[in-house]
Every structure is written in structure tokens, then in C-alpha cells.
N, C-alpha and C positions, 0 to 999 in steps of 0.2 A: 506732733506731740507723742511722747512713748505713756506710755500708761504699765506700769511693772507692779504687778502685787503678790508679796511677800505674805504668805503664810510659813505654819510651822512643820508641813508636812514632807517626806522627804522628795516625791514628786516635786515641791516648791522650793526642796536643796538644788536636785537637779538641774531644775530650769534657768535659778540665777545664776548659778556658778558656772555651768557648761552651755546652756542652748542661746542665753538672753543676748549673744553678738551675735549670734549666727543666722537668726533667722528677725523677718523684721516686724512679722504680726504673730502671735502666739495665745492661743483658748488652750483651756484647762478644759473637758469636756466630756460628759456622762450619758455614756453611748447608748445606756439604756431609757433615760429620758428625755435627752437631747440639749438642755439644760448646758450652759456656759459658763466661767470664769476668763475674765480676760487679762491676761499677764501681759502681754506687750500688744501696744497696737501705735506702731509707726505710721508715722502722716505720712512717709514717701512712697508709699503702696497709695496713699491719695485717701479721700475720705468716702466713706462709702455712704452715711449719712442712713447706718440701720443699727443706730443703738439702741434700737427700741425692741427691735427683734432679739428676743433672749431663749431662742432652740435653736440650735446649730442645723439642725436640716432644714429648719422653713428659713435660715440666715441665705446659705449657701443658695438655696432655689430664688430668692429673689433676687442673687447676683445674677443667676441666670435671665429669667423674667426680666429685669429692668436693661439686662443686655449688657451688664458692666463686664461679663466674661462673655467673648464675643460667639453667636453664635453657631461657628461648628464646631467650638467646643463643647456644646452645651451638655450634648450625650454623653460624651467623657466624664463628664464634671457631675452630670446627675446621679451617680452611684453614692457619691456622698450624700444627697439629699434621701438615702433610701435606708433606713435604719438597720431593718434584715439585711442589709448586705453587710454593711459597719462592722458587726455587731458576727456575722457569720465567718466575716473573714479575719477579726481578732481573735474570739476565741477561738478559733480553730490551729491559732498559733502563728497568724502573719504578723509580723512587729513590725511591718512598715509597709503601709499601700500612698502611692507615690502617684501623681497626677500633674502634668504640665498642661496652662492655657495660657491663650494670648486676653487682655485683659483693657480695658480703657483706664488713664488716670489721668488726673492734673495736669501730667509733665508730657500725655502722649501715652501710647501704645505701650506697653512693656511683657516680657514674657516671665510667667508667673510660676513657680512648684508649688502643689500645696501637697503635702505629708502628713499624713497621721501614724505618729507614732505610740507604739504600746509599750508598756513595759513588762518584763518577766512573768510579775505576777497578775499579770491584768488576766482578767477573769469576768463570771458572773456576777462573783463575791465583789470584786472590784476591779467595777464599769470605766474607771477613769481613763482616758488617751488624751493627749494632746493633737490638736491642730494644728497646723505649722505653715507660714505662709513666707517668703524669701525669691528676692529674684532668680532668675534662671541661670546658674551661671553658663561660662561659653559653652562649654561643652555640652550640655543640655541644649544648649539655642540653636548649635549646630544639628544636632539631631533632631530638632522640632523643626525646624526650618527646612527639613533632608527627609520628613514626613509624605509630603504629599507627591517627592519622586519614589519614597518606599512603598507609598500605597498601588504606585503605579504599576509598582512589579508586585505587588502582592495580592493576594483576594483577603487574605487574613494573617494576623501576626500577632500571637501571646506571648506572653510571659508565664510560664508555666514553674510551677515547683512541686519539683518531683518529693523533695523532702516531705513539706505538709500537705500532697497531693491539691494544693487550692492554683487557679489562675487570674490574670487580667487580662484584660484586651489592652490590644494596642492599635493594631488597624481590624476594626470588624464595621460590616455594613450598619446601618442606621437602625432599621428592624430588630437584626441581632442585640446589637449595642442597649436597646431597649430591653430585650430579656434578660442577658447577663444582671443591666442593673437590678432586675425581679430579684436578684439573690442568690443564682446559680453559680456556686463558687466551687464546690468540687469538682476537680478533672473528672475523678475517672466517672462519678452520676452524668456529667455533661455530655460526655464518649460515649456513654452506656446510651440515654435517650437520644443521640443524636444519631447514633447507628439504628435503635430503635423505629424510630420515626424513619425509617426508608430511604435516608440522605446519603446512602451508604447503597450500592449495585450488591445484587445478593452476591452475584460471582467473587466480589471481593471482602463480602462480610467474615469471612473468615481467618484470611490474613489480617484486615483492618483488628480483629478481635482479638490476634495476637498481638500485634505492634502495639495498643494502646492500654496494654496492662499495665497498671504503676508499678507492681513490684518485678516485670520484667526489668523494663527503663530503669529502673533503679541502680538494679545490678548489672544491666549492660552498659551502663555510663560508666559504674565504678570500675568497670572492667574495662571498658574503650571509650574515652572520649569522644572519638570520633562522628558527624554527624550521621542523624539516619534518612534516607531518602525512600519513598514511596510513593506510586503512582495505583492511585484507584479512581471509580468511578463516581461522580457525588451528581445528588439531583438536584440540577436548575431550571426550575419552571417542570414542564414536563418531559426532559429529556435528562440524560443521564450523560455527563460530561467526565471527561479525566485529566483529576488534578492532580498537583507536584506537591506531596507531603512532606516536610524537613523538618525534625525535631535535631535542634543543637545547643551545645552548651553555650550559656551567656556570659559577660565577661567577668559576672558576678559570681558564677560558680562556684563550689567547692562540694566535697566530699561530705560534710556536714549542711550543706544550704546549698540542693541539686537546684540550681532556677536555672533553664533552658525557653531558648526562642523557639516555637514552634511558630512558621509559618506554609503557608499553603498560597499553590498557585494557580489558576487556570491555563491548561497548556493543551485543553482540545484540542485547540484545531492545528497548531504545530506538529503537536502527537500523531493522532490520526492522521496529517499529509505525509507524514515520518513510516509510518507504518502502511502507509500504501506505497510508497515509494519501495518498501523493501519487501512488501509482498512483489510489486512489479517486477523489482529484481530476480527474486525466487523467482517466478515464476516464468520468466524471461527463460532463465538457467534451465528450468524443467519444459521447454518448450522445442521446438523442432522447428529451425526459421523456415523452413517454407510451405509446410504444411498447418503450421500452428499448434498442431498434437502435442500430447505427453512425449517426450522422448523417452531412451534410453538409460540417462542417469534416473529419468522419473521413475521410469520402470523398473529398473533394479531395487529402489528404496522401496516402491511396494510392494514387490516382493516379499522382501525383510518384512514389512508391516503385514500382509497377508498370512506369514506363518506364523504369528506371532497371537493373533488372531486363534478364533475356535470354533465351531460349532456349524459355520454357516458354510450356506451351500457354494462351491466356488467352480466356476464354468471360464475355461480360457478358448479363445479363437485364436487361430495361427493364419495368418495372411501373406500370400505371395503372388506380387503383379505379375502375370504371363505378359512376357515380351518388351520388358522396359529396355532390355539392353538392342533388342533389334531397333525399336522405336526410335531411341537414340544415335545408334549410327547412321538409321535412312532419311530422317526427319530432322535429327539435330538435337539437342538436351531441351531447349524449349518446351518440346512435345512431348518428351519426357516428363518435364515437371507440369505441363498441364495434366497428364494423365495422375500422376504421383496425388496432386492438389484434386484431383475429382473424387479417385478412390477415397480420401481424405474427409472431404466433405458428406460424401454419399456414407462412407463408416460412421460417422459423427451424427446423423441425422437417421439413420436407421438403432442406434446404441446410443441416444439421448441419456439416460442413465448411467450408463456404466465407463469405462476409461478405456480408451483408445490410443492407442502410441504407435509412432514410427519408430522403428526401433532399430533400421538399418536401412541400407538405401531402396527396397524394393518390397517390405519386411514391416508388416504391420501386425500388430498384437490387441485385443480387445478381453479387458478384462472384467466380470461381473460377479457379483452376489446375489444378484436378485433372478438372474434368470438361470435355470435347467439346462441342459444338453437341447435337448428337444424344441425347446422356444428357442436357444441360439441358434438353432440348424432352419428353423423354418425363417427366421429373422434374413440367415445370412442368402436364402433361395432370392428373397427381395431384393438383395443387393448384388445380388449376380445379374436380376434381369435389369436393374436401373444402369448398372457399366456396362451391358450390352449396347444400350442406346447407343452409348459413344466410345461403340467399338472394343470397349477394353472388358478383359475378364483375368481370372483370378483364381488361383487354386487355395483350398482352405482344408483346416484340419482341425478339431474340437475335442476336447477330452474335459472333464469335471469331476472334482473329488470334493473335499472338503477345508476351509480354511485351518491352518494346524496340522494338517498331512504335511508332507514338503510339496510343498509347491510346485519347486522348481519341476519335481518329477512329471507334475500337472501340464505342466509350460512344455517337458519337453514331449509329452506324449503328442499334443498338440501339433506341434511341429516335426515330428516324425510322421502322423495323418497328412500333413499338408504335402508332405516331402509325394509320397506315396498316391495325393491327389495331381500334384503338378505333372507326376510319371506318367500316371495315363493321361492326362491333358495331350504332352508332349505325344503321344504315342494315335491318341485319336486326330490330333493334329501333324501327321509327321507329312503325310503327301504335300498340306499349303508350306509347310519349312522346305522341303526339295525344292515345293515350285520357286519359293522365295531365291533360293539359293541357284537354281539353274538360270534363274532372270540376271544372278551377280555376274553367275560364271560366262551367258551370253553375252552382255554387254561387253566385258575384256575381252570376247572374241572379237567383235566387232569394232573395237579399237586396234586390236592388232590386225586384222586384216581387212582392213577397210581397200585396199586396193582389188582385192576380188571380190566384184559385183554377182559373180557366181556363185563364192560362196555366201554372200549377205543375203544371197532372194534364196536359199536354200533355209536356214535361220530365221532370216526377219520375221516369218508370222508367226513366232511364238509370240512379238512382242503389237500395243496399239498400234505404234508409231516409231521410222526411223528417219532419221532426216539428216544429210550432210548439210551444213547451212556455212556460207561461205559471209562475215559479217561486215566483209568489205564491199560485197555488191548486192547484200542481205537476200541473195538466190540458195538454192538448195535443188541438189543432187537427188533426184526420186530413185532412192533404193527401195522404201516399202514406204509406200501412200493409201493410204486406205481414200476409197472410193468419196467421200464426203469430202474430206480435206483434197483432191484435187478441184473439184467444185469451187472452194473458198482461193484456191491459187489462177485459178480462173478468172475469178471476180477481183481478184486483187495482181492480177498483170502479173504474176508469177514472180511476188515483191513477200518472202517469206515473213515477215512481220505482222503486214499486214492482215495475211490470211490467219495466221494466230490469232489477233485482236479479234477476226470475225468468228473463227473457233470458240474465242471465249465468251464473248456475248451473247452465242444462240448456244453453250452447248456448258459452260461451268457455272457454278455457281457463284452469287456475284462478293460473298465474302473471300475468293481467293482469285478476281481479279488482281488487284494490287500485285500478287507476286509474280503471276504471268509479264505485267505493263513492268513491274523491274527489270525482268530479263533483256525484254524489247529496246531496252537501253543497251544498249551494245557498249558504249564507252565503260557504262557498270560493269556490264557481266565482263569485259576485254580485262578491266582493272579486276575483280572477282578470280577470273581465272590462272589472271598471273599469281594471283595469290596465293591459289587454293587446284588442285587438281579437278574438284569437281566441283559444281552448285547443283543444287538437287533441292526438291518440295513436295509434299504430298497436295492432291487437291480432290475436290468430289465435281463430277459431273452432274447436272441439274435428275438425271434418270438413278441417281442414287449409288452410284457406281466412282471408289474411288481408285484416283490413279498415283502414281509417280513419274515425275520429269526428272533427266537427270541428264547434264548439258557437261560436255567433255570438249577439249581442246585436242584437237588431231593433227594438225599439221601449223606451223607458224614459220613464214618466209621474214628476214630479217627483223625488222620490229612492228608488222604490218600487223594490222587482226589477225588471227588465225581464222583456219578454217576448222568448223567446232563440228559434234556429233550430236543428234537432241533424239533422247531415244524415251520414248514413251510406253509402260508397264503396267501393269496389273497389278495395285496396292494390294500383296498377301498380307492381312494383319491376323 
């Protein structure tokens, strides 16, 4: 049944001549009493069966209540049922608030637009809007039905106009959806309280308070199109989360009638594994693989940030390993980087505060604010005696000026002391370097003239131990046997292996068993020395006293073992 009533007003020109095909229910409606006329009311929208109900806001609530508009519309649909909102966002100049629901009738489920339209001069003076009720067409159905994958990707999504500064919801939580309907239709009052209210991280209150000016957005639309994207931090629950802001043009836009989608997303935890991942990186970059330290690139950008800097007290240490390069030829680089990684750790645990870097292969730098000359000098006495435990020591040099001086100058003073400390290192150490060096230049004696037994017993006791050891019949030639170890060849039937193994187990310590038990494989060491000129290992004897083996190939008849040299020294470190 249509139901069409003709008056003589021009709103009643209007509606028969332009709106009465278009739309299939239609009230006449006085937003400030609530009060209705009904112009058309089509039975294919189905009968609602509330003609009794004559105020448009208790009509529309009991669509909701008797459930005829299904319930997760009902939030949506209840702003209509709220006169301050009607009523706020006409006159404030909205000529068309727009609302799709899905709805039961007659014929089945149907999806619904209801519209309220104003006219120019709708006002205080004159309250009249229409109501407007009409199937959805497709394109509407597609995007209502394209809802709840939107919602998926979004936390929120308005409808914004920039022109009459007013908005709608389109995807907002349930809670929310309930105060919007309270009346709150101005953007920028709703941006103002909701920054306000602490939903906003102070660190980003500032930018957020630029981005959400109306009359920026205005003119930065007019001027670029373009969407705007922002990431800040918003409060959920009791934590503070960071979300993906986009304000963008709609496709209703225009230069007169600015309406833009603002939506917002949650992208925490995306973000944040984003942002660890590239601190990792960075920090990777600024790192020293084998020590773990600041590096060198680190070092030079604080530098830069150090001079740039003012006022505070700045104290550098300059670090240089004594003997990394001997270490490495008599032991191997292994030994090396265990030493390299102690000093490292021992730096790091003594300078818990301040930064620490390798800054070259032997070349450590420690740099502070908080501590004086004086405190870094007694700090650095601690860590000279902690590397003594394991043998290793260190030359250093210190100088302190102020952040804002240059620096560099600081840095280089530093290491010009250290220079000047490794000198006399070298110099109070030079007798164990000769000794070190006349142990190199004996042993090449004693490979080249191994044939004279007169010369080797003139020689041999500078050194533990010398031994021709022949690995074909595992015997050995007594050129210099020290008084113990003829004992153990004794007890071992003068079977040169043997007496080693007994060597080791009453006289080294038992974590540098293992390298001794490799040698005694002869087929290894046979294959080792083809290889390699020498095999050589440091090791400590149980009386604290460490030594060097260092096993040499002397003489080889066709392709049989050789006959090797195993000369045993005095670990100068």
C-alpha cells in the first residue's frame, strides 16, 4: 500500500515531483519534536505494524527493540533515535546523514539505506528533514557485505568533513559507537578530548596536535590530494600501543564538500618486531663479531656525537694487547681470539657504564662521561690484575678534557700515553723477548745439525726437553733427557708414546691431555706434518709452570714416517 500526502508546501513540491520513485518509505519529520508526517509508506519494505508510534525517535528504537533491524546494527541505527545528535548535525550544516542496515521483512532479509535529508534552509527556524527509506542498491550491498572484511583490517574508519568539520562512524567499537551516538559530532572537539583524555602517548602529542587541525587538513588537501599516513601511540587497556593513522580523500570529495576516510589501525606488534629487527641490524653493523664490542664504525659516529655535545666531563682510555702477535704465531689465532674475547669481557665488566670498542685488531678504546681521569686510572689497575690471572697484560694511556673540545685531540692524547706505556713494557720485558727469540733461533739449530750429537749436548739444556723420536718403531734417540722422563721410558720399555702418556697423567694438567693423546697418533701427526712444517701447542704442567711442544720432521726415507724432532721450551709469555 503507498500512502503519498499532498500538501501545498514546497518541501511537498519537492517530494512528489523528484523523491516519490526513488525512495520506497518516506516521513516528513520535526527534528525538534520528533513528531511525523508520512508521505509514502510502501508495503515492499513489509509492514512494521507501528502506526501507532507518531515520534520518529521512539518509531525507529522500537525497529531496533522488536529486532526488525537486526541486531548488530542496532548501534549504527541508534543515533537516529537520539534527537541531540539529529538535530547537531543538521544544523551545523550536514544535508545528508546516510545509514545502511540489514533488516527482516515479508519477502526475507533485505539490506536497507535510511537517509535524512535537509534542506538549505533547514534551521532552528525550520526543524523540517525528511526520512528516507529505499533498498540498497548494489553497490551499497557490496560494500556492506565487504564490512566485516573492512573491519578486519581496521580498528576504526570515519567519515570525516573537513568542510563542516562534523563526522560519522563507520567501523567504531561498541562502547565508542555509544558515545558518538551521546552527540559528539564535531571533529576537531572529539580530537581535542580524545587527545585530552591520555589516548594519545605524550611523546606523540605533539605531532598528533598538528596533524588533526581542521584548518590545516583543509588547505593541505586543497593543495595535495594525496593520503596522510601517521603512526603514534594510542592507549589500550593499560598499555600504550602504535597505531597506523590515514586520513584520505573519499570518493565523494570535492573542493567545496572536503568528506575524507579516516581510518586507523592496530599494527603493534608488526611495528615493534619491525623495529627490533632494524635495531638488530644497526646494531649488528655497530658491533665487532668476535668480541661483541662497539666497533670502529661505532666509534667514529661518537665521536662526531661527542663533539657536538658540551659541558660534560669526557675521559678516554686507549688499550693495547701486549703480545697478541707472538701469541698467534706460537699458539695459533685461536689463542689469540681467546685472549682478544677475555680482555673484552674483563673491559666490559670493569666499564659497565661507559662504551667500549675494538677498534682494531689488538686496539681497544673505552669511552666515558661519568668518570674523571683518576677513577679511570684506579678502575684500569683492576683490570690489569684480573688479565694477569690469564697471563695476559696490556699497555694503556688516558687523557680527559671536555665534551665540545675536539675530541679527537682527546683520543689522540690517549693513545700517544699508551704508545709511550707499551715502550717501557717492551723495554722492562726485553730479557723474556731474547729469551723467547733464542728458544726460535735454537730449535733451527737443532734441526740443522741434528747429525752432531756434540753439538746438541752442548745446546740442549737451554731447552725442557729434546727428543729424536723415530714414529716407525715409536723409539727415540736420548740427545737431552731430563732425569724423570728416563724413569717413564723405563717403565715403558723404551716405547716413546708410552712414556708421554705417563708424562702426562702424573705431571700436566688434565685439560690439555687431549692435545698431548692427538700427537701420540702418529698416523695424525704423519698426515699434520705433511701438511704443515711444524705442530706445536702450549700446555701448563700441574706445578704451574707453562710450557711449549713443538714437533718437527727431520729426516723422511721414501714414503715411510719420518724421523721427527719433539723439542720441549720454556713458555716465555
Amino acid at each position: 500500500m503507498n500512502k503519498i500526502v499532498s500538501d501545498k508546501t514546497e518541501l511537498d513540491t519537492f517530494v512528489n515531483g523528484v523523491l516519490v520513485d526513488t525512495f520506497s518509505k518516506i516521513f516528513k519529520v520535526n527534528v525538534n519534536t520528533g513528531e511525523y508526517t508520512v508521505y509514502k509508506d510502501d508495503s515492499l519494505l513489509g509492514g512494521d505494524g507501528l502506526d501507532d508510534i507518531r515520534d520518529i525517535y521512539s518509531y525507529i528504537e522500537r525497529l531496533i527493540t522488536d529486532k526488525i533491524i537486526y541486531p548488530e546494527y542496532a548501534t549504527a541505527c541508534r543515533r537516529f533515535t537520539n534527537p541531540e545528535y539529529v538535530r547537531k548535525s543538521i544544523f551545523s550544516g550536514e544535508r545528508r546523514i546516510v545509514q545502511s542496515y540489514r533488516r527482516r521483512t515479508a519477502e526475507g532479509d533485505k539490506w536497507i539505506t535510511l537517509a535524512v535529508i535537509a534542506g538549505d534552509d533547514c534551521g532552528p527556524e525550520n526543524p523540517e528533514v525528511l526520512y528516507t527509506w529505499r533498498e540498497s542498491d548494489s553497490d551499497a550491498i557490496t560494500l556492506l557485505d565487504t564490512l566485516p572484511t573492512i573491519s578486519s583490517l581496521y580498528d576504526k574508519l570515519l567519515r570525516i568533513n573537513l568542510t563542516n568539520n562534523t563526522f560519522e562512524p563507520v567501523i567504531v567499537d561498541a562502547d565508542e559507537q555509544e558515545r558518538l551516538v551521546g552527540g559528539v559530532i564535531n571533529m576537531y572537539e572529539w580530537w581535542a578530548g580524545y587527545s585530552k583524555n591520555g589516548n594519545v602517548a605524550a611523546e606523540d602529542m605533539g605531532e598528533f596536535s598538528a596533524l588533526t587541525k581542521i584548518g590545516s587538513l583543509q588547505k593541505r588537501f586543497a593543495e595535495d590530494p594525496t593520503p596522510i599516513n601517521f603512526r603514534y601511540r594510542r592507549k589500550v587497556g593499560d598499555e600504550y600501543r602504535w597505531m597506523q593513522l590515514q586520513i584520505a580523500p573519499s570518493v565523494e570529495y570535492s573542493e567545496e564538500n572536503q568528506i575524507m576516510l579516516l581510518s586507523l589501525k592496530d599494527i603493534h606488534d608488526e611495528y615493534t618486531a619491525e623495529m627490533r629487527s632494524r635495531q638488530e641490524l644497526i646494531d649488528n653493523m655497530n658491533r665487532d663479531a668476535l668480541t661483541n664490542l662497539y666497533n670502529r664504525l661505532k666509534f667514529n659516529a661518537d665521536i662526531e656525537n661527542f663533539e657536538k655535545s658540551s659541558g660534560a666531563l669526557f675521559a678516554c682510555l686507549y688499550i693495547d694487547v701486549n703480545g697478541l702477535h707472538e701469541l698467534n704465531n706460537l699458539l695459533g689465532h685461536q689463542k689469540g681470539d681467546d685472549m682478544l674475547c677475555c680482555v673484552a669481557r674483563t673491559l666490559k665488566s670493569n666499564f659497565p657504564d661507559d662504551r667500549v670498542y675494538r677498534i682494531g685488531g689488538d686496539e681497544f678504546v673505552v669511552l666515558s662521561i661519568k668518570q674523571s681521569g683518576n677513577s679511570m686510572a684506579k678502575t684500569v689497575d683492576n683490570v690489569r690484575r684480573e688479565l694477569l690471572k690469564d697471563n695476559y697484560e696490556i699497555s694503556v694511556g688516558i687523557a680527559t678534557g671536555e665534551c665540545g673540545e675536539n675530541v679527537e685531540k682527546i683520543v689522540a692524547a690517549a693513545e700517544y700515553e699508551m704508545r709511550n706505556d707499551k715502550e717501557m713494557y717492551y723495554m722492562r720485558n726485553g730479557d723474556r723477548r731474547r729469551k723467547r727469540q733464542m728458544n726460535e733461533e735454537l730449535e733451527q739449530m737443532l734441526v740443522e745439525k741434528h747429525d752432531s750429537e756434540y753439538f746438541l749436548n752442548l745446546i740442549a739444556h737451554q731447552f725442557s726437553g729434546v727428543y729424536f723420536v723415530d714414529l716407525m718403531s715409536d723409539t727415540n734417540r736420548h740427545i737431552y733427557t731430563p732425569d724423570f722422563f728416563l724413569k717413564y721410558l723405563e717403565e715403558a720399555d723404551d716405547c716413546f708414546s708410552v712414556a708421554v702418556r705417563i708424562y702426562v697423567e702424573k705431571s700436566v694438567k688434565s685439560e690439555y691431555h687431549d692435545r698431548f693423546y692427538e700427537v701420540l697418533d702418529y698416523d695424525k701427526l704423519d698426515k699434520k706434518l705433511r701438511e704443515n712444517e711444524t705442530v706445536q701447542f702450549a700446555y701448563q704442567k700441574t706445578d704451574g709452570i707453562w710450557l711449549n711442544v713443538r714437533i718437527r720432521e727431520v729426516d723422511r726415507q721414501d714414503n715411510k714416517k719420518p724421523e721427527t724432532i719433539w723439542i720441549f721450551s720454556e713458555d716465555v709469555r
